[in-house]
C-alpha positions in Angstrom: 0.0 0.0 0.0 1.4 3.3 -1.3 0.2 5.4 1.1 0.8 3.0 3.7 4.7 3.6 3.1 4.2 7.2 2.7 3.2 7.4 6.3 5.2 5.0 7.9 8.1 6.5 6.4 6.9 9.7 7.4 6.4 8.2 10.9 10.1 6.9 11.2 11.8 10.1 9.9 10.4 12.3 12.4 11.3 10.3 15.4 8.3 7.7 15.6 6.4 10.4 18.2 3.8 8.3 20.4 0.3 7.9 18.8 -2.4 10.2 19.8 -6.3 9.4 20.7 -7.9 10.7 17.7 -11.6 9.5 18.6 -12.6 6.4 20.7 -16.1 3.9 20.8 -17.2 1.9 23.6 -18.8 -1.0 22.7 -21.1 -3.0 25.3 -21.0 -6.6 25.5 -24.5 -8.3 26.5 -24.6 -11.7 27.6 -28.4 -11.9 27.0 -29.7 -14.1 24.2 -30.3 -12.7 20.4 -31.4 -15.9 18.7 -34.6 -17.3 18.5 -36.2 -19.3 20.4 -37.8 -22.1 19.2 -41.3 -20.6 18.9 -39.3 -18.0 16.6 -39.6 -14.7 18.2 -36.7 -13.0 19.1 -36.5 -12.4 22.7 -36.0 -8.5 21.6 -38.8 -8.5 19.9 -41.2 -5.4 20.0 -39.2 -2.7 21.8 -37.7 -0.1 20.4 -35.6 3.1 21.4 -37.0 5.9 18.4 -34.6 8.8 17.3 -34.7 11.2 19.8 -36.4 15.1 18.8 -35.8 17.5 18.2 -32.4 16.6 17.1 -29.7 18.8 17.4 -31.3 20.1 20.3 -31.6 23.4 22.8 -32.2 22.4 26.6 -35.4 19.8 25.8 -35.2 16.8 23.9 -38.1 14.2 23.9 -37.2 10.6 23.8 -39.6 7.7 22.8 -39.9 4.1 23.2 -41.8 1.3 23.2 -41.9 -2.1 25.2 -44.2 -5.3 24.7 -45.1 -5.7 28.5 -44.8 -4.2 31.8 -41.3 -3.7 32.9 -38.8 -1.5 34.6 -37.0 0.8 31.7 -33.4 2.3 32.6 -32.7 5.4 30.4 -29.2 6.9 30.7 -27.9 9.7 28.9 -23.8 9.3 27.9 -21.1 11.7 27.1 -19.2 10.7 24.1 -16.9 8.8 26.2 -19.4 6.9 28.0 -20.0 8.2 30.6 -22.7 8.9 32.5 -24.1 12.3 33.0 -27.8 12.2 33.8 -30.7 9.2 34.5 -33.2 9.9 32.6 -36.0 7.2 33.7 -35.6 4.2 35.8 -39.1 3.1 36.1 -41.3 0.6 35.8 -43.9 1.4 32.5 -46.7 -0.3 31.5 -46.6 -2.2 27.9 -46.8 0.3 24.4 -44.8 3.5 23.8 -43.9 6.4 25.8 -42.2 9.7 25.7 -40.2 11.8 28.0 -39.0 14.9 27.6 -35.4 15.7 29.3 -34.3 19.3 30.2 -30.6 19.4 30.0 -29.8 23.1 31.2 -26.4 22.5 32.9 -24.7 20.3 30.4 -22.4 21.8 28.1 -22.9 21.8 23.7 -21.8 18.5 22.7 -22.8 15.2 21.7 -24.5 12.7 23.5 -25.8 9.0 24.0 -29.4 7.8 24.9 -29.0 4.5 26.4 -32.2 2.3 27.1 -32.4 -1.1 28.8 -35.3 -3.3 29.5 -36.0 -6.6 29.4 -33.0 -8.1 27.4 -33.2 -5.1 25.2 -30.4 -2.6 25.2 -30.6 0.5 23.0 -28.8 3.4 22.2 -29.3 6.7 20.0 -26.7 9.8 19.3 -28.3 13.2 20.1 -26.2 16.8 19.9 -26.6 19.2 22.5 -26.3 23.0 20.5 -26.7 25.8 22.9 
């Protein structure tokens, strides 16, 4: 690769300086089942974390989601680096969709992460904070 030996070289001529964090992702592991079961619907099945809106945003974002049954619901809201800046629900909500609205007047412009989790279900959605 051409380029590939253009930067190395490049790399190795100016002292081969210590690589810098350019951007990062945090992935999460779940150890809850995906497949099938034999009846054939997905354990997953029938919840869903929506876009959040409006999006970019200014202080109040609304955030919907559904769930099949009755069931606690865990929404988190993530800096980029995943961590944790505000709970948004932990609750328990009967079956169908809901919507909350979040008011985020001390956090700072940026972009953030919506995290859901109920049931086996885990969710996520980006959102950007303009102020």
């Amino acid at each position: 690769n051409l380029w590939g030996e253009r930067l190395y070289g490049a790399w190795e001529t100016r002292g081969r300086s210590l690589p810098a964090l350019i951007d990062s992702v945090t992935i999460i592991v779940s150890d809850s089942v995906t497949s099938a079961p034999p009846g054939g619907v997905p354990p997953t099945a029938g919840y869903r974390l929506d876009p959040a809106f409006p999006n970019p945003f200014n202080g109040t974002v609304t955030i919907t989601f559904v769930i099949p049954r009755d069931e606690r619901v865990i929404v988190t809201l993530t800096d980029v680096a995943g961590r944790a800046v505000a709970i948004v629900a932990d609750d328990r909500y009967g079956a169908g969709e809901r919507a909350i609205r979040f008011s985020a007047p001390s956090l700072p412009t940026g972009m953030y992460v919506v995290r859901m989790r109920a049931g086996g279900f885990s969710g996520a959605r980006k959102i950007l904070l303009i102020r």
